[in-house]
N, C-alpha and C positions, 0 to 999 in steps of 0.2 A: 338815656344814660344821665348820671346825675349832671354831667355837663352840660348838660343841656335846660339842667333848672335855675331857679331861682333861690333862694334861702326859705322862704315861703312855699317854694312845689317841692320840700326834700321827700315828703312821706309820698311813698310809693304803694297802690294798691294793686299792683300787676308785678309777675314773675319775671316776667322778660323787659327791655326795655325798644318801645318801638323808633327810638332818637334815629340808630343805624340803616333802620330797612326806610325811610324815608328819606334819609341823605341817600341812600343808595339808589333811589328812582330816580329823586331830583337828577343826581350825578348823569346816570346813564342816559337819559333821556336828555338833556342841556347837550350833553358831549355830542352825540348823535344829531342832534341838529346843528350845531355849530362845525360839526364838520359839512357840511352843507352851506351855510353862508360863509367858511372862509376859503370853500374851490376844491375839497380832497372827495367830496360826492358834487359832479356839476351837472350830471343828466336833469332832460327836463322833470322827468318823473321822481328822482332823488327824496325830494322831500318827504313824498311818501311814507319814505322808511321809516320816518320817527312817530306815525301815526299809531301804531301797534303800541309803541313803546308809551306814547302821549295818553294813550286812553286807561291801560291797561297797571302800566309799574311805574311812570310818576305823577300819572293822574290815579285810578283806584287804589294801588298799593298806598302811596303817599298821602290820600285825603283818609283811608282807613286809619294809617298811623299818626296822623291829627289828633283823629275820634278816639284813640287809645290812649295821645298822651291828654285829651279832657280827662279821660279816666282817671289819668294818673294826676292827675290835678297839676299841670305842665302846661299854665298859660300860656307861654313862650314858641316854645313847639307845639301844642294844636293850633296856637293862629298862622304862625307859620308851615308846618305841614298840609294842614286843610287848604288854606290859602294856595300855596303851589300848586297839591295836587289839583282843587278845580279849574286853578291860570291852565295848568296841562289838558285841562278836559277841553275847556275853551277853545283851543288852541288845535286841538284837534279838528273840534267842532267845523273851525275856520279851512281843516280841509276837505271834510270827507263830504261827499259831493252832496248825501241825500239831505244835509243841513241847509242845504241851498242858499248858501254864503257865498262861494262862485272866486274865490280867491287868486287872481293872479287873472281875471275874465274881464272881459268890458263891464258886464253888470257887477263884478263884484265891489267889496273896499274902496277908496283909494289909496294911494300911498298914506296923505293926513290921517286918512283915518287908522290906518294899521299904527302912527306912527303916534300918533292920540292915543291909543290904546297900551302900545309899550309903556309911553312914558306915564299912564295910570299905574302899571308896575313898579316902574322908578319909582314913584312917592310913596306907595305902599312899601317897597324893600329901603328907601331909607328911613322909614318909620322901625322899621324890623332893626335896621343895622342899628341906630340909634341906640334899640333897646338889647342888643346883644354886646356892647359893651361893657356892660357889666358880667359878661357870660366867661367866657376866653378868646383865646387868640386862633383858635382853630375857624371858632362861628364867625369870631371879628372878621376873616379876612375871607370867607364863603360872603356875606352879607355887605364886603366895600366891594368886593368884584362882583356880585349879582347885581348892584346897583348900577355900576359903574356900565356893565352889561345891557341891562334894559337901558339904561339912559346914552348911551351910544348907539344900539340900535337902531331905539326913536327917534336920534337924528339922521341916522342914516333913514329910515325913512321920511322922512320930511325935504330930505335933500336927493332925492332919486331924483337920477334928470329924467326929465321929457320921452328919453326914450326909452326909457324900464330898465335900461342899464344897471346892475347894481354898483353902489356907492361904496367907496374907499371908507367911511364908516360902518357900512354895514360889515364889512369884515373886519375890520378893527373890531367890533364888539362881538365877529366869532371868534377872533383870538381871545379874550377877555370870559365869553364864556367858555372857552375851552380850558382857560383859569381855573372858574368858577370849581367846573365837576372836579378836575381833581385835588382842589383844596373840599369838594362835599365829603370826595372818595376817602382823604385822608382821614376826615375826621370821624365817619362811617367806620371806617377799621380802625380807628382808637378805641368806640365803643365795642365792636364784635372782638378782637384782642383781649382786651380788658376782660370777656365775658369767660370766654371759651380758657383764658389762664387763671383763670380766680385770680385777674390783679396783678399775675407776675408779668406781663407784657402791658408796659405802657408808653404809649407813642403821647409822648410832649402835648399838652394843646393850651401851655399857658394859660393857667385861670385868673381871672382878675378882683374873684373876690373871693 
């Protein structure tokens, strides 16, 4: 959606716009795991659940609509959609057993290292927030709580005690990403709104330029 470009990505060579269905994996997939680090899924298996979702709608959906807005000549959003969707493939990766990454095992990660890895996220999504200031208030505020997200996480892992107990951080950043999705979710239905009223339905997303 055009809120989603720059003044240099306005010309569109595509019908559709892929801005919505990638905020919309992000969304769904963030929500579903963060309901998991802040206690509303606590079985040991729980996490599981986000795996389908991780590989499937905001890992392939979302690195597809990446490669769509290259097309559309949409700097901004193919680095940031492709970018997620593979963080989501990754992330997968780190569960599913046959990748033999071993997550949550004696030979797997350590906390450091899961928590080194977040916080590569952090620097990449404040490069992204940085650059969505100029964008609107919708991206702006998906982009200070995705940050804000990964770099709370990463300290909660770094500070896991001794006994694998999870950290009063790590849930603080599922409440934060549980932020995240529905400020993605909002601004997802600005552009499908937008599409399906030719214009007459528009949900606010303060543009800044």
């Amino acid at each position: 959606m055009a809120d989603l470009r720059t003044a240099a990505d306005a010309k569109s060579t595509l019908r559709a716009d892929p801005g919505p269905l990638g905020l919309s994996g992000f969304a769904l997939t963030t929500f579903v795991l963060m309901t998991v680090n802040v206690g509303w899924l606590s079985g040991a298996g729980d996490i599981k659940v986000v795996i389908g979702l991780a590989v499937f709608y905001g890992g392939l959906a979302q690195f597809i609509a990446g490669m769509w807005e290259f097309a559309n000549g949409n700097t901004f959003g193919a680095t940031a959609f492709t970018s997620f969707g593979a963080f989501w493939l990754t992330y997968a990766a780190l569960l599913i057993p046959g990748f033999g990454v071993g997550v949550g095992t004696a030979s797997g990660p350590s906390h450091r290292a899961l928590g080194l890895y977040l916080l590569g996220w952090a620097i990449f999504t404040g490069i992204m927030m940085i650059a969505s200031l100029r964008l609107n208030g919708g991206l702006i505020a998906v982009f200070v709580l995705l940050f804000l997200t990964f770099l709370v996480l990463a300290l909660g892992e770094f500070n896991t005690p001794a006994s694998g107990a999870k950290s009063g951080l790590t849930t603080l950043g599922g409440w934060l990403g549980i932020l995240t999705a529905i400020a993605a979710w909002y601004v997802a239905a600005a552009g499908v709104l937008a599409a399906t009223s030719k214009g007459r339905i528009n949900l606010p997303l303060y543009p800044m330029s």
